[in-house]
C-alpha positions as a LaTeX table, in Angstrom:
\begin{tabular}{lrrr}
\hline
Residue & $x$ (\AA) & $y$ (\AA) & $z$ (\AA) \\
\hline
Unk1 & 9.90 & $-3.57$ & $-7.24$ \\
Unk2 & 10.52 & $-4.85$ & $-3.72$ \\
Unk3 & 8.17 & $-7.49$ & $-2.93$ \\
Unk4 & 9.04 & $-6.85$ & 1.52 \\
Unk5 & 6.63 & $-9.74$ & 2.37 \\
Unk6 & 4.00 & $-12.63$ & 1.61 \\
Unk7 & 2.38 & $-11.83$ & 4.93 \\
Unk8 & $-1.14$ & $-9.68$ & 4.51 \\
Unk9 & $-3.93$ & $-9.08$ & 6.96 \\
Unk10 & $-6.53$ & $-9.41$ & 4.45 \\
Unk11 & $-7.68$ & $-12.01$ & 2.36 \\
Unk12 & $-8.88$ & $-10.84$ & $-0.98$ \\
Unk13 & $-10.82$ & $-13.18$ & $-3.12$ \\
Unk14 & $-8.48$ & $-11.99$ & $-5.98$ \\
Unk15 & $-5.21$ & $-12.34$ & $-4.66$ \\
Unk16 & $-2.76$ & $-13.64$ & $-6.80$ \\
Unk17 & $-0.53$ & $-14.36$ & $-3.70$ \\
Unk18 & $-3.68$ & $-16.68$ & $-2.29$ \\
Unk19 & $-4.32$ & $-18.00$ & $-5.43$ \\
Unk20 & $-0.42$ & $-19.20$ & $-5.77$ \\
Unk21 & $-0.80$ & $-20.51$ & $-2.19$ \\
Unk22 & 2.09 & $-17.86$ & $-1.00$ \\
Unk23 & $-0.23$ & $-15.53$ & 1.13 \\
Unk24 & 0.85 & $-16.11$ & 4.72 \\
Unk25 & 3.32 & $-17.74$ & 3.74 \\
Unk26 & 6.04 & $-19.50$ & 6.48 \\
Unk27 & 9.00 & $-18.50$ & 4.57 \\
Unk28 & 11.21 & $-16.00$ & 6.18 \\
Unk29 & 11.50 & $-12.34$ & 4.99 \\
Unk30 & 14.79 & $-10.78$ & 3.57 \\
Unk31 & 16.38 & $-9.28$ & 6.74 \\
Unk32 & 16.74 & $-5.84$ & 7.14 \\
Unk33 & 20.41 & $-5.52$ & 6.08 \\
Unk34 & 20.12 & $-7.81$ & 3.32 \\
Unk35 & 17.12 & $-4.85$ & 1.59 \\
Unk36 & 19.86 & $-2.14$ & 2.58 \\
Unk37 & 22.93 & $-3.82$ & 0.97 \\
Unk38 & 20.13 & $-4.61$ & $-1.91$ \\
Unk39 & 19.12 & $-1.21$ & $-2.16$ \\
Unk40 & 22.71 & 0.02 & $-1.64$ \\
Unk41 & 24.18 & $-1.65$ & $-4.85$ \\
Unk42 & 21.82 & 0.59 & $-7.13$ \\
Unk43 & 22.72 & 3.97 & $-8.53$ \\
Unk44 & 21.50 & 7.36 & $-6.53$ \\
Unk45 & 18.17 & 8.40 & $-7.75$ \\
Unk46 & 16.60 & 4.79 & $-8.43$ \\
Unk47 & 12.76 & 4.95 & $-7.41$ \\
Unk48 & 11.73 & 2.00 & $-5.84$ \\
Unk49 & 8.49 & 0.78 & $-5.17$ \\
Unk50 & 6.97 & $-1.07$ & $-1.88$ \\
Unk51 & 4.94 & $-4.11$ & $-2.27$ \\
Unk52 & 4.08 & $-7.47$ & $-0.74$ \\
Unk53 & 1.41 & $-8.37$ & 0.71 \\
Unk54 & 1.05 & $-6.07$ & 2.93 \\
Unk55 & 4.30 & $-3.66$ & 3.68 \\
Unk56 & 2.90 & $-2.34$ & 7.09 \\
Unk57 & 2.95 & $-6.49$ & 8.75 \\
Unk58 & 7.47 & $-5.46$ & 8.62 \\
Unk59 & 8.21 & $-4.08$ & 11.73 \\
Unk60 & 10.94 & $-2.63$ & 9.70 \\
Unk61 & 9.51 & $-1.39$ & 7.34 \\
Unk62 & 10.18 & 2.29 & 8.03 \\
Unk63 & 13.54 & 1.88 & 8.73 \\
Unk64 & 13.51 & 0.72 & 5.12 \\
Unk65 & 11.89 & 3.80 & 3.78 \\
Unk66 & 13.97 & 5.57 & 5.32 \\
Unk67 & 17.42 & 3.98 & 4.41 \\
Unk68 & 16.36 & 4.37 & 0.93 \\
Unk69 & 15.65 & 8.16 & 1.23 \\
Unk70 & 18.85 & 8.32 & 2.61 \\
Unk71 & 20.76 & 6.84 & $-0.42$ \\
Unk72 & 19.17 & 9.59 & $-2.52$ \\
Unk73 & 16.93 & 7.38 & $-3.80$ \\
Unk74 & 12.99 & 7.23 & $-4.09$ \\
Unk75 & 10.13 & 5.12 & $-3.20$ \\
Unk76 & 6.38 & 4.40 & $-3.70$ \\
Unk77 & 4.46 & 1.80 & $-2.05$ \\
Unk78 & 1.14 & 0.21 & $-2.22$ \\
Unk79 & $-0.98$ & $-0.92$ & 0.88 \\
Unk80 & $-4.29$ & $-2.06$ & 1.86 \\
Unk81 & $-4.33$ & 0.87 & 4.41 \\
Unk82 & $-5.85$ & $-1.07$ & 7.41 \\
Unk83 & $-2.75$ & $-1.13$ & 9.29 \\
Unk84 & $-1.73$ & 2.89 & 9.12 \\
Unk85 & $-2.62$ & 5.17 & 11.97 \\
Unk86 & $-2.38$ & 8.58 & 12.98 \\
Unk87 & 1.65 & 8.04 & 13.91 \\
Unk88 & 2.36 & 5.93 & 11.04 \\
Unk89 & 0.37 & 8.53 & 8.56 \\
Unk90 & 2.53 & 11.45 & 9.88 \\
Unk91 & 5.53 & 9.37 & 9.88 \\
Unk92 & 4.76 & 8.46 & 5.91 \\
Unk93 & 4.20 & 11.61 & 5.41 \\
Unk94 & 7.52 & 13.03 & 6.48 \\
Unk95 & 9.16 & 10.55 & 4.40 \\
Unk96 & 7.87 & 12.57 & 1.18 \\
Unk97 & 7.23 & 8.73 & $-0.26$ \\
Unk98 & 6.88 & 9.33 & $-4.31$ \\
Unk99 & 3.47 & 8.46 & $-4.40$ \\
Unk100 & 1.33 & 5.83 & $-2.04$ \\
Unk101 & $-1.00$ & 3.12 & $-3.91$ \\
Unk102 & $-4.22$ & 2.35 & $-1.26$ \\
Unk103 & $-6.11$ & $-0.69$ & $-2.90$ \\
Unk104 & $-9.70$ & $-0.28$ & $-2.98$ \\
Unk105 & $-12.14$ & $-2.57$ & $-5.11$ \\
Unk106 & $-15.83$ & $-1.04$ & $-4.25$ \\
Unk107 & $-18.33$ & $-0.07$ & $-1.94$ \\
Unk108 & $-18.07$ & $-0.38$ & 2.62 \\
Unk109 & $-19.82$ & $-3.73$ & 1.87 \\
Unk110 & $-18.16$ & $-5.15$ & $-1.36$ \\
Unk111 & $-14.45$ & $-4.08$ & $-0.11$ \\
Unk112 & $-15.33$ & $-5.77$ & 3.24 \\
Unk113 & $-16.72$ & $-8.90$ & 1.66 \\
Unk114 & $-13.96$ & $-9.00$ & $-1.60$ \\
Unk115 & $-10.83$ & $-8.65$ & 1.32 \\
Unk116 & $-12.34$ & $-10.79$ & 3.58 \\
Unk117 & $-12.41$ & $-8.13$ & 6.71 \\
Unk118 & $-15.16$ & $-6.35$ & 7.93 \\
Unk119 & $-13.86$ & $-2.88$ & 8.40 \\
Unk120 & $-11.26$ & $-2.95$ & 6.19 \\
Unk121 & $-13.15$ & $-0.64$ & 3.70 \\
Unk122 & $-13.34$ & 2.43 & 6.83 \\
Unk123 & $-10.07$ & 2.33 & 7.74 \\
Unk124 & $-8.57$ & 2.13 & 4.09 \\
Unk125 & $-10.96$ & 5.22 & 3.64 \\
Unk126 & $-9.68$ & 6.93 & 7.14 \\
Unk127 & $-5.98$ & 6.29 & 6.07 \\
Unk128 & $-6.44$ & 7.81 & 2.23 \\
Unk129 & $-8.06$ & 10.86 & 4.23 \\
Unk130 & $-5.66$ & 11.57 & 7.17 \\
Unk131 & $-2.39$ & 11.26 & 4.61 \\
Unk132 & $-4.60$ & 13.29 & 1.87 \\
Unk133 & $-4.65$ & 16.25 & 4.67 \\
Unk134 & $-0.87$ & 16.01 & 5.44 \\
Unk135 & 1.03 & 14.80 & 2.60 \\
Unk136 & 3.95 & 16.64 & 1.25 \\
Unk137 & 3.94 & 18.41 & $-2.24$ \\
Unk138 & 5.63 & 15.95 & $-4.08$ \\
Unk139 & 3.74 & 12.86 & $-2.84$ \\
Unk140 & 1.04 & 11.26 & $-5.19$ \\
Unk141 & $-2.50$ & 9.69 & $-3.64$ \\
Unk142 & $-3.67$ & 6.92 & $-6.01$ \\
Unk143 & $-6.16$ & 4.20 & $-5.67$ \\
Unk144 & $-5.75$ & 0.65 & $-7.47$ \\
Unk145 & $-8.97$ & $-1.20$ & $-7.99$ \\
Unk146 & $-8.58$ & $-4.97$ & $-9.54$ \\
Unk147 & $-11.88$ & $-5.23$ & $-11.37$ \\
Unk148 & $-13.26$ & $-8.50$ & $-11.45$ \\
Unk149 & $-17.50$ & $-9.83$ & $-11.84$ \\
Unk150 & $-18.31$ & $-8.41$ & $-8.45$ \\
Unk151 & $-17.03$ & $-5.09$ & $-8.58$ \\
Unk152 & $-17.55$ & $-4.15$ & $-12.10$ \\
Unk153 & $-20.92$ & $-2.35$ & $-11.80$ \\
Unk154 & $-19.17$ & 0.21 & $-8.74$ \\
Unk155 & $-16.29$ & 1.47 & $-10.89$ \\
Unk156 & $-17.98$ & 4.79 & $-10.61$ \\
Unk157 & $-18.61$ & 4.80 & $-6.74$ \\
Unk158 & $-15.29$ & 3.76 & $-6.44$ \\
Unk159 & $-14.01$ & 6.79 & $-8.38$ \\
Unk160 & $-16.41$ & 8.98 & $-6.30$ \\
Unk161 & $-14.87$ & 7.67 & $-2.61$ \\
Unk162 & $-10.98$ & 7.57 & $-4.08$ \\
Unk163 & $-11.63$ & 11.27 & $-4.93$ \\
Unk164 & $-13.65$ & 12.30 & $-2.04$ \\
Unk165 & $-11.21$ & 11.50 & 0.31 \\
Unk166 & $-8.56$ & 13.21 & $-1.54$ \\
Unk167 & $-6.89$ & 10.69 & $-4.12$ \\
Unk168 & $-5.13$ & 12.07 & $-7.07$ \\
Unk169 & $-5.77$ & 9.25 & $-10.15$ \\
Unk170 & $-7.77$ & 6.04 & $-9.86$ \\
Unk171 & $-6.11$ & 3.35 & $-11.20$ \\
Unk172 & $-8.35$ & 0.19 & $-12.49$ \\
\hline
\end{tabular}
């Protein structure tokens, strides 16, 4: 697990990264060549997986998918999908990326309210959609939803949207 960054655009009530006070966080980010030469010293073939906050706020952070695929290695990665547009998704998408994690925890109105970001909940859903329509074979969609008191009674719905716009497993 590569944890790129503390930086997110969202603020979700659940965070553990808020809750730790490390969301947003001033402290700098591994530079670029210091992830290659980390990723570098591990065997061919070792799947690694994307985190942070929110991988999409690195400006490099393609250019770190891609070194990866390039060491014969493999990657997931889980985002918030606010930040990924029709470039990004086709760029993604090329990269044949293991599987991609969007995090979703209810309905337009719950999500909104739970990350702190009206919207966030339509363009998460937009994202899922658009790579669902031009992912690769081998790529997996999946959907993480942290449960918690407010979105316990929409498990179901949340099921229901993950699926509808074309997501493989929901993960809760």
């Amino acid at each position: 697990m590569l944890e790129l960054t503390y930086k997110c655009n969202l603020k979700c009530s659940f965070c553990y990264l808020l809750h730790k006070r490390r969301l947003n966080m001033a402290s700098p980010e591994l530079p670029t060549a210091a992830v290659f030469r980390l990723v570098d010293r591990f065997k061919t073939g070792t799947s690694f997986y994307l985190s942070g906050g929110e991988p999409f706020l690195r400006k490099d952070i393609f250019e770190i998918m891609e070194h990866i695929k390039s060491a014969g290695s493999r990657f997931g990665l889980n985002t918030n999908g606010t930040l990924l547009n029709a470039a990004k998704i086709k760029k993604l998408a090329a990269l044949e990326p293991d599987y991609v994690i969007f995090s979703l925890h209810g309905s337009r109105l719950l999500h909104d309210r739970l990350t702190g970001k009206k919207g966030a909940w339509r363009a998460l859903m937009r994202g899922l959609s658009a790579l669902a329509a031009c992912r690769r074979p081998g790529t997996e969609l999946l959907v993480n939803c942290v449960v918690n008191r407010e979105n316990a009674g929409e498990l179901l719905g949340v099921y229901r949207s993950a699926a509808a716009a074309g997501a493989h497993r929901v993960v809760f």
